[in-house]
N, C-alpha and C positions, 0 to 999 in steps of 0.2 A: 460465311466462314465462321467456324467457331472461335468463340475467344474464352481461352482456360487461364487457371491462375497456375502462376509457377508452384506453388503447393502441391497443384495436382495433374500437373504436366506428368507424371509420372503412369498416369490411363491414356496418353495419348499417344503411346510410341508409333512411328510411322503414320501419322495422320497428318495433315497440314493442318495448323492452327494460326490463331493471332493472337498476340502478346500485345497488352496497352500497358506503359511502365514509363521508366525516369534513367536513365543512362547512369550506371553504378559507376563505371570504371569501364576501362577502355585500353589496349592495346594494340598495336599492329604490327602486321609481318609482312612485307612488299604487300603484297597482291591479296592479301587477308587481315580485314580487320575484327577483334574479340570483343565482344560488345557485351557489359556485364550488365542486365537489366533487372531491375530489382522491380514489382509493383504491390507490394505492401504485405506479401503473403510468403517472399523468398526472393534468391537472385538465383537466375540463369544464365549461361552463356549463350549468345548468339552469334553466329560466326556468318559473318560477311563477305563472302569469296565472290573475286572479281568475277569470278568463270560462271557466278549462278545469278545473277544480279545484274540490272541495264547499269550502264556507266551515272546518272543520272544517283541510281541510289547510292551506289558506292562512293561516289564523292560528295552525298550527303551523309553518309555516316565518318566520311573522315571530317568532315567538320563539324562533329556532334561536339558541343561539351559535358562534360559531366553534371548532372541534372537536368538533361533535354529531357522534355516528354514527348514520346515517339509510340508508335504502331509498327509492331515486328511482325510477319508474316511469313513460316516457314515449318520444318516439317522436324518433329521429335523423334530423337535420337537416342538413343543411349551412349554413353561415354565414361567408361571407370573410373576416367583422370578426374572427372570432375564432381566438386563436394555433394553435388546431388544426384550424382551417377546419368544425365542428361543434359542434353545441348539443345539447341536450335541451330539447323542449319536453315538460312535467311535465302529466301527465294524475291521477299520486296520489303520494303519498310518506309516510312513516309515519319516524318519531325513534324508534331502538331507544335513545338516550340523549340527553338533552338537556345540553348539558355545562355544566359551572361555567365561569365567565370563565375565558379562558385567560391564562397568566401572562405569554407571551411576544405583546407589543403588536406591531405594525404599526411603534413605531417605534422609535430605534436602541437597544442593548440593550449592556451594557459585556461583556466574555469572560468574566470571573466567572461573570458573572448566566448566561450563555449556557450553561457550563461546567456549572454547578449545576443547571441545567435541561436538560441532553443527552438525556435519553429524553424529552424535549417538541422539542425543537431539533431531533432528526434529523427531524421533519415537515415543516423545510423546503424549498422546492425546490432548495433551492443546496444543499442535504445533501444531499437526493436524486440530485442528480447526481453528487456525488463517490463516493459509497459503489456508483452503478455502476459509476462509473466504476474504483472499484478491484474490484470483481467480475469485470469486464473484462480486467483486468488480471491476474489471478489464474487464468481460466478460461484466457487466453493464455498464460500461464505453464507450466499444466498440460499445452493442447494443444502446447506446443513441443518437451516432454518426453516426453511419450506418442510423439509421435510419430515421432521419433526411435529410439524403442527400446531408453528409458533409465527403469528400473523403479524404482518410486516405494517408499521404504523408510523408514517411519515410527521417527525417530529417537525415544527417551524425556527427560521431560522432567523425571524422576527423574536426575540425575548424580552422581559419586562423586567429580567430580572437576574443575577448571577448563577450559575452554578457552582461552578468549581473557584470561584474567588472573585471580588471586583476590582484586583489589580490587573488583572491578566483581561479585560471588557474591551472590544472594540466598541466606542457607541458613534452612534446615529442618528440622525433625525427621524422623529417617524409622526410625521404632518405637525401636530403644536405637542407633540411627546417627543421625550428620548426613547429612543430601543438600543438593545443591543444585539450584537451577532452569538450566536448561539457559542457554547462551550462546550455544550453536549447535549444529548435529547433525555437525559438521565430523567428528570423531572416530568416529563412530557410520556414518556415508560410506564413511570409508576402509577401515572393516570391510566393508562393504558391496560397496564396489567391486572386492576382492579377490575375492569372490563372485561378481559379476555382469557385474562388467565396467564399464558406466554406468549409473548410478544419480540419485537427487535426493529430498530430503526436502526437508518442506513443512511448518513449522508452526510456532507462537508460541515466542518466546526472549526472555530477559531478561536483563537489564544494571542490574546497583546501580549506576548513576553520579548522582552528585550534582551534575548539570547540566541547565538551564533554558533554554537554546539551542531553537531553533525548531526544530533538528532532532532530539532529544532523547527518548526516549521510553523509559520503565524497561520496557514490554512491548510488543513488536512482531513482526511475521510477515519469516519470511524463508524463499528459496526455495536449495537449495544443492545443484548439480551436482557429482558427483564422478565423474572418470573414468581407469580404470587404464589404463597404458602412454601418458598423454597428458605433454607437456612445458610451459613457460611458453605458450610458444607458440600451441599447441594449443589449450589454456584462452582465452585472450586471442582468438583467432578465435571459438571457442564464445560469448564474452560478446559480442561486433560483433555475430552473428548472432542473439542471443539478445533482444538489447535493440532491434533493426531492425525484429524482427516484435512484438513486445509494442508499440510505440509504430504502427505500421503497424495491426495489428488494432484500436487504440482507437480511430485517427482514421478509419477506416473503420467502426465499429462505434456509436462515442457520441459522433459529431460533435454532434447534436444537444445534448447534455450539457455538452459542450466549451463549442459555442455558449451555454450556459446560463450558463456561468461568465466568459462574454468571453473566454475563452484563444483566444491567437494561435497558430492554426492551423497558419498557414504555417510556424512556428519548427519545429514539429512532425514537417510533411513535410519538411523537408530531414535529418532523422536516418535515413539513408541509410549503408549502405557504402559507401566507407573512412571508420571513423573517425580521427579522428590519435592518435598514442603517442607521446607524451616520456619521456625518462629522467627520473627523478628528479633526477640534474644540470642537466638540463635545465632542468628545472621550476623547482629552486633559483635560478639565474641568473635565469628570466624575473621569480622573484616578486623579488629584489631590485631589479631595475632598476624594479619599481613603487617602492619605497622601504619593503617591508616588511624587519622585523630577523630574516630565516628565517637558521638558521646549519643549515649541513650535518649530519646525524646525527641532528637531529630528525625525527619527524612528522609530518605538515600538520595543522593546525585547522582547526576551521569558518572564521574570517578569509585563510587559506592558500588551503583548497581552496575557496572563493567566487570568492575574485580571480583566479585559474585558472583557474577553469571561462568565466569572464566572455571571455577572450580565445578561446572557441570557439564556432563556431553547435551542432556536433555535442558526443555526449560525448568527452570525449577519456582515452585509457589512458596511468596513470604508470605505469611500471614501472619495479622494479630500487632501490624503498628499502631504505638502510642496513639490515641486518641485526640490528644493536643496538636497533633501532627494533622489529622486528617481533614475532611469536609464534614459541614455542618450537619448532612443526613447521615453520616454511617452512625450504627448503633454499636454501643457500648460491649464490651464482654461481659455477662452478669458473672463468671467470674473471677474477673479482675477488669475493676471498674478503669483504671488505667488504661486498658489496650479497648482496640475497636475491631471489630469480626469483621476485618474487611483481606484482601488479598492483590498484592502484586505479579505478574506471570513474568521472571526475567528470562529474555533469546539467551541462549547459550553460548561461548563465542567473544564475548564481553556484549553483544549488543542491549543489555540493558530491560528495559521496561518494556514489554510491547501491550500488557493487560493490566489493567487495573480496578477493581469492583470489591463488594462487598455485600451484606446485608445494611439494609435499611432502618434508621428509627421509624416504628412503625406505632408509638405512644404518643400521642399528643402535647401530653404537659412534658415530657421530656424534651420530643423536638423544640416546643417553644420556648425552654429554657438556652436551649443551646441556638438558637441564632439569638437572641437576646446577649449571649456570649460572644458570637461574632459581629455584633452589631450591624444583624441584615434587621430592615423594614417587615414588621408582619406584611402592610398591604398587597405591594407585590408577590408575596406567595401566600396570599389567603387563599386562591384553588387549590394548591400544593396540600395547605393542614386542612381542608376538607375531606384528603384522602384520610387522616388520621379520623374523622368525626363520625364517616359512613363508610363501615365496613372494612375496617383496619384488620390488616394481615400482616405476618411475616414476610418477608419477602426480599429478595435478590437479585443481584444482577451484575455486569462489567462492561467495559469498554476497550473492544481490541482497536488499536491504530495500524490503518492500512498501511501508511507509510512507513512506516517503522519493521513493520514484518515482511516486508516487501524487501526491502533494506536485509534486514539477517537471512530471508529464503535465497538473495539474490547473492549474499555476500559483499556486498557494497559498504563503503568507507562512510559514506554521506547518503543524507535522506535526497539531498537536493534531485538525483536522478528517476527516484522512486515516481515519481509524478509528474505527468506531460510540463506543467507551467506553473512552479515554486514558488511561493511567495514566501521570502523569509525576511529577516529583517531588514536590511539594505537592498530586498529585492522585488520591487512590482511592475518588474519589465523582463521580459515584453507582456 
C-alpha cells in the first residue's frame, strides 16, 4: 500500500492510500467519526463511517485521543468544504499509540505554560508555519551565497577570544584554558576572506546579555558575509540585494504559511530595491523631533531603532555611527575621523535591527591602537593582526540574524517563536 504525505494527497485522488500521523482533532456525528490528521507536511480529514469499517476499528477511533499516532488506510477524495479541498474516506486504521490527554487544550494557554511545554507546542500549525517559514529563509540564504560564488567556511565555536564585547562572553572550560562561546564568526571571516576572496559562515552564536526585550535571545543563528577588496559601500549594496531576494523567495515560496499566520503580504512585496540610507545624523535629528532624549554618540536601542524603522515601508540603512559607539575592528571614516564606515539594516514595522556590518580596519598600527583603547590583550588575537602584516585589504562584511528576520517576515510580537528551543534569559528548558 502506498503511503503519501498529506502535502501531496492531492496526486492521489481515488487511489487507496496510507496515511501514518498524530490525531489533530476529532469530532463525531452518531455513526461518523472526523479524524483530523496532521503528519508534519499538512492535516487532513479522515472520515470514519461505521458502514465502511469492521466494528473493531471504529471503536478504536472513538477512543483516540488527540495526539495518538495512528495508520489511516483509505481512499482520496476531493471535498470543497474542506481547507485542502480532499478527505480520506477510512476503509481501516490501526493506533500504534493511543496517547494520554494532551496537556496543551484547545483553549488559551499563558507563554509560560506554552514555553514549558515547547516540544508539545511545536505541533502547532501556527508553529508549523513559522519554523518553515524560517527553513525558508535559511535555504534562501544559503542559495544566495552559493550562488554567487562565495564559499561557505565553518567558523568554530570554541573562541579564545571576544568579538563583539567581553561583557556579553559566555565562558567555559576548555581542558586547563578558558574558552568562550562564539559571538560571531566575524573574525574567523576575515581569515577567510584573505583566502578566498568571498566567503560566509553559517551557524549558532551567543551573547551573555541580561536582557528580556522581545528581541532578545542569549543563543541564535546568524549568517555573515565577508568580502575582500569590498568598501562601505560595496557591503551595503550586498545587504539591498541580499535582503530583496530572501523576502522575495518567502513570499513566493510560503505564502500559504504566511497566510496561516495573517501576515500582510503586501508589506512584504514592496521590499524591493532601492532601499533608503540615512546617516546616523540623520537618524539622530529624525528621532528627536519625535520627542525621544537620543543624544549624539550613543547607540540606538530597541525604543531608537523601532521608532525608526516605523517611518519606513522598506528596510532602511543607517550608516556612519559614531565611532566610540562601535567595535574595536570597524574602521574609521577618513572623512570624519568621528564616525565609523559601518552600517545598521532596520525591518520596517518597528522590528528594529536585523543587520549589522561594516568595513574593517585593515591598517595594523591603527588596529593596535584601538584595542589598546578597549583594553583587549594583543595575545589572543595575534592571528587576527597577522591578517593586517600579510597581505592587508580593504574589506567588508555583516551579520544578518535569523531570528530576528524570521520575527519581522513572520510578523511576530517576540523572537521567542522564531526557533524550535529558546534560550533566553530565564529560559534553558526544556
Amino acid at each position: 500500500m502506498k503511503q503519501v504525505y498529506v502535502e501531496d494527497i492531492h496526486r492521489h485522488v481515488g487511489e487507496e492510500v496510507t496515511l501514518k500521523g498524530w490525531l489533530y482533532n476529532k469530532r463525531s456525528s452518531g455513526k461518523i467519526h472526523f479524524l483530523q490528521v496532521r503528519d508534519g507536511t499538512g492535516v487532513v480529514q479522515a472520515v470514519v463511517s461505521k458502514a465502511d469499517v469492521s466494528d473493531e476499528a471504529f471503536a478504536l477511533s472513538d477512543r483516540l485521543m488527540r495526539e495518538s499516532s495512528l495508520v489511516v488506510r483509505g481512499i482520496v477524495r476531493e471535498d470543497p468544504r474542506s481547507p485542502i479541498g480532499y478527505e480520506i474516506g477510512v476503509v481501516d486504521l490501526e493506533a500504534f499509540q493511543i496517547a494520554q490527554e494532551f496537556p496543551i487544550a484547545a483553549k488559551e494557554h499563558g507563554v509560560g505554560f506554552l514555553m514549558d511545554h515547547r516540544h508539545l507546542w511545536l505541533r502547532s500549525l501556527r508553529q508549523n508555519a513559522i519554523l518553515r517559514i524560517r527553513q525558508e529563509i535559511i535555504r534562501a540564504c544559503r542559495d544566495f551565497y552559493d550562488d554567487r560564488g562565495f564559499v561557505l567556511i565553518d567558523a568554530p565555536i570554541f573562541t579564545p577570544a571576544a568579538c563583539e564585547g567581553t561583557t556579553t562572553l559566555f565562558e567555559t572550560k576548555y581542558f586547563e584554558e578558558s574558552a568562550y562561546l562564539t559571538q560571531s564568526g566575524q573574525l574567523y571571516n576575515e581569515a577567510a576572506a584573505m583566502a578566498f576572496g568571498r566567503v560566509y559562515c553559517f551557524g549558532p552564536t551567543f551573547r551573555a546579555e541580561r536582557s528580556k526585550t522581545r528581541r532578545h535571545l542569549m543563543e541564535f543563528w546568524m549568517v555573515e558575509p565577508e568580502v575582500a577588496y569590498a568598501d562601505l559601500d560595496d557591503i551595503m549594496e550586498l545587504a539591498e540585494d541580499f535582503l530583496a531576494f530572501v523576502v522575495e523567495r518567502v513570499v513566493r515560496e510560503r505564502r500559504k504559511e504566511l497566510n496561516a499566520l495573517e501576515r500582510d503580504i503586501e508589506k512584504l512585496e514592496r521590499v524591493a530595491k532601492p532601499f533608503p540610507r540615512v546617516t546616523y545624523d540623520e537618524a539622530v535629528k529624525t528621532l528627536q523631533e519625535t520627542g525621544l532624549p537620543v543624544q549624539w554618540g550613543n547607540d540606538f536601542g530597541g525604543d531608537e531603532e523601532t521608532e525608526l524603522s516605523k517611518s519606513f515601508e522598506k528596510p532602511v540603512l543607517v550608516h556612519r555611527y559614531p565611532i566610540q559607539s562601535k567595535a574595536f575592528y570597524m574602521k574609521g571614516d577618513p572623512k570624519d575621523d568621528r564616525l565609523a564606515l559601518c552600517v545598521d539594516v532596520l525591518a520596517p514595522e518597528g522590528y528594529g535591527e536585523i543587520v549589522g556590518g561594516g568595513q574593517r580596519e585593515d591598517d595594523l598600527e591603527i588596529l593596535e591602537r584601538k584595542m589598546e583603547n578597549h583594553n583587549l590583550p594583543k595575545e589572543p588575537f595575534a592571528w587576527y593582526l597577522d591578517l593586517r602584516r600579510y597581505g592587508t585589504v580593504p574589506h567588508s562584511g555583516f551579520g544578518l540574524g535569523i531570528e530576528r528576520t524570521v520575527a519581522w517576515i513572520c510578523g511576530l510580537e517576540h523572537v521567542r517563536e522564531t526557533i524550535p528551543f529558546p534560550r533566553m534569559l530565564y529560559r534553558l528548558y526544556p
